[in-house]
N, C-alpha and C positions, 0 to 999 in steps of 0.2 A: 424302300428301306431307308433308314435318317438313324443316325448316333444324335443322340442329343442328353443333356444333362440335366441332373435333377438334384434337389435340397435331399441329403440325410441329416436329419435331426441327432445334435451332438456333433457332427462330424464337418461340416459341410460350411464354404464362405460364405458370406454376404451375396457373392454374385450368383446363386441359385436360391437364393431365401425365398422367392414368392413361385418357383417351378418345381414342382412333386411329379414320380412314375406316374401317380396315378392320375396328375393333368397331363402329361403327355400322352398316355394310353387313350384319355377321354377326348383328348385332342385329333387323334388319330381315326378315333371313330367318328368322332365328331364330321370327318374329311369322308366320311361313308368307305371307309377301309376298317375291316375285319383284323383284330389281328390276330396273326399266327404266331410268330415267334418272337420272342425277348432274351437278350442274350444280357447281362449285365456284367461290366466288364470288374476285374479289380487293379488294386490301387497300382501294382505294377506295369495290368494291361494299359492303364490308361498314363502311366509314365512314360510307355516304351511309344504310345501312338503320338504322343505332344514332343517327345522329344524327334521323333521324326518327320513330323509337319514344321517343326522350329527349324531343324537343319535343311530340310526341302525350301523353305522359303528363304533362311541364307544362300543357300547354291541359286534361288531366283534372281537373288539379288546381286551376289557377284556375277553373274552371265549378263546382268539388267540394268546397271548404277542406273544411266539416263532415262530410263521408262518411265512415262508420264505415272506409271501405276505405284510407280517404286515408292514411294512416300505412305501410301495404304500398304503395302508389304510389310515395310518396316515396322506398322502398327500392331499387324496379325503376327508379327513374329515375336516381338515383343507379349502381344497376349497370348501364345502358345509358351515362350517361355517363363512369364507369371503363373501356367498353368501348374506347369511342374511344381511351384514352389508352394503355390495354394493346401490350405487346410482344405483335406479329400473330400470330396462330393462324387454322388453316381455319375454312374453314365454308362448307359444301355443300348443298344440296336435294338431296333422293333422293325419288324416288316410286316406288313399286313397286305389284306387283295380287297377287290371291289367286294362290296358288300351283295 
């Protein structure tokens, strides 16, 4: 199973302009998995998941100042909270089985 994002025309930023459902689904098959289910989230679901990957990776960080990692954290968190702010684009779960 993979969350991943995809362009809606009209809706959607820069940062998924060249990724469509329908290349991730082809992508997935492509990887010889079948899919079964696709769950496409909306704009709230996908506010409430980034806001909580934003503050999960703040609480990394205060538990973490010195970690050689902390510098890439600060990055992800930073692009989990541009998320929030972002003109809406999809974003689905797909899970699929060996072919």
């Amino acid at each position: 199973m993979v969350g991943e994002g995809f362009f809606v025309p009209g809706q959607s930023s820069h940062h998924f302009s060249e990724q469509t459902l329908a290349g991730n689904l082809g992508a997935f098959e492509s990887a010889g998995l079948n899919v079964v289910t696709l769950i496409r989230s909306n704009v709230d679901d996908f506010d409430t998941y980034s806001s909580i990957k934003a503050t999960s990776l703040l609480d990394w960080l205060d538990a973490n100042p010195a970690d050689p990692d902390a510098e890439d954290v600060r990055g992800w968190r930073r692009e989990a909270v541009d998320e929030i702010a972002a003109v809406h684009f999809g974003w689905a779960l797909i899970a699929g089985r060996k072919a």
